[in-house]
N, C-alpha and C positions, 0 to 999 in steps of 0.2 A: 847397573853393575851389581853382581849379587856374590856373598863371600859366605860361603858352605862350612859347617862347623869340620873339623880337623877327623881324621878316621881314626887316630889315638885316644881323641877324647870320645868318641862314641862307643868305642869298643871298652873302657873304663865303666863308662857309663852303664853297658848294657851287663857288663860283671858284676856291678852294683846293685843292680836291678834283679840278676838269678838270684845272689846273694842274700838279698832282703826276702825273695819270694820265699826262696830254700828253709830261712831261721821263723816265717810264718808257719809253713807245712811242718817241719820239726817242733814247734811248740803245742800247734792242732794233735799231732801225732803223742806227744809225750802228757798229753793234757795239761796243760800249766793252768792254773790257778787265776793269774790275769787273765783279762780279757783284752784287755790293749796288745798285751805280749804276743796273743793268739792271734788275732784279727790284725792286729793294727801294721804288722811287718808286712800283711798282705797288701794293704790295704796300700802304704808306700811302694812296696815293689812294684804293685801293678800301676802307680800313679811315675813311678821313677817309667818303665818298662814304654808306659804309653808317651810321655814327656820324648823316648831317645828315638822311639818313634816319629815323633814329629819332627825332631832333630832332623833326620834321617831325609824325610821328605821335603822340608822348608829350608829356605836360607836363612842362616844367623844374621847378617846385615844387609838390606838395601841399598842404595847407594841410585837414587834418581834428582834428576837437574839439584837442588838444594836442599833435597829431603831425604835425611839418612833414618830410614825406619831399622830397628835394633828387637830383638826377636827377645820375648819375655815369657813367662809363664803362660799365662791365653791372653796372646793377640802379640800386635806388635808395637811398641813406643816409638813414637815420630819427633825426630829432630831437626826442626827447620833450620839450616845453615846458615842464613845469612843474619841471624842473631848473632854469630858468634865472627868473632875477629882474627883470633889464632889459633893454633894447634898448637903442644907437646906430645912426643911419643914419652913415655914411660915402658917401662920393660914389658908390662900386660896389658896395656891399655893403652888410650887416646886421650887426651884431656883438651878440653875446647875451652876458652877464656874468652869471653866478656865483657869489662872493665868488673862488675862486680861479680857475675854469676860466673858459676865454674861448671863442667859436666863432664863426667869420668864415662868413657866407654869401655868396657873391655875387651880386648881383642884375646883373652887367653886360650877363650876356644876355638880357634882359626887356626891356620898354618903361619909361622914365621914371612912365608913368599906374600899371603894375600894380603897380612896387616901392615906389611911396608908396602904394597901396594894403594892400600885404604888411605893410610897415610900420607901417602902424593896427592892420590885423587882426592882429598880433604884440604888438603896445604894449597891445590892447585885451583877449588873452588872457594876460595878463600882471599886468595889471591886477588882472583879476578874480580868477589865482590868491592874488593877495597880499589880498584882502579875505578868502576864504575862509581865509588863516592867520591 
């Protein structure tokens, strides 16, 4: 099961992204004095621009038999499920518990629909490891 980043937060994203390229080319153009000022707004816009890109293409979270892989900078972070014991929803996130260890997901860049969806499907595979102990 795979839960696709929200098309509100891509389209933020991708205004962030002209944004940043725009106050690069406006500084090249006005000659500023920095070199960071000049270069380095590119240098993020085109790294934001390529990032909403991948967005775009990949899913934000996996969701296979016990293995919730969670979509990061480069690559993806694997979360074995059956380490963990229980779920809380929180208003932007997941929070999985442990007896000691704790781990925050967050669901803010998803739809409302698919993280109460995640949600079940997490509470539900969780569920089931605790009967088979």
């Amino acid at each position: 099961m795979t839960f696709d980043h929200s098309n509100k937060y891509l389209k933020q994203n991708l205004i962030f992204g002209l944004l940043q390229i725009g106050i690069g080319i406006v500084a090249l153009l006005a000659d500023s004095i920095n070199a960071f000022f000049q270069y380095g707004w590119l240098m993020i816009g085109i790294f934001t621009l390529y990032r909403n890109y991948r967005e775009r293409v990949k899913p934000y979270l996996i969701l296979k038999n016990n293995l919730l892989s969670v979509q990061k900078i480069f690559g993806y972070r694997k979360i074995n499920l059956s380490e963990f014991s229980d779920v809380e929803k929180t208003k932007n996130s997941l929070v999985l518990f442990s007896g000691e260890k704790k781990r925050r997901i967050g669901t803010w860049p998803t739809n409302k629909k698919e993280s109460e969806s995640l949600y079940a499907e997490i509470d539900k595979i969780l569920t089931r490891n605790k009967k088979k102990e």
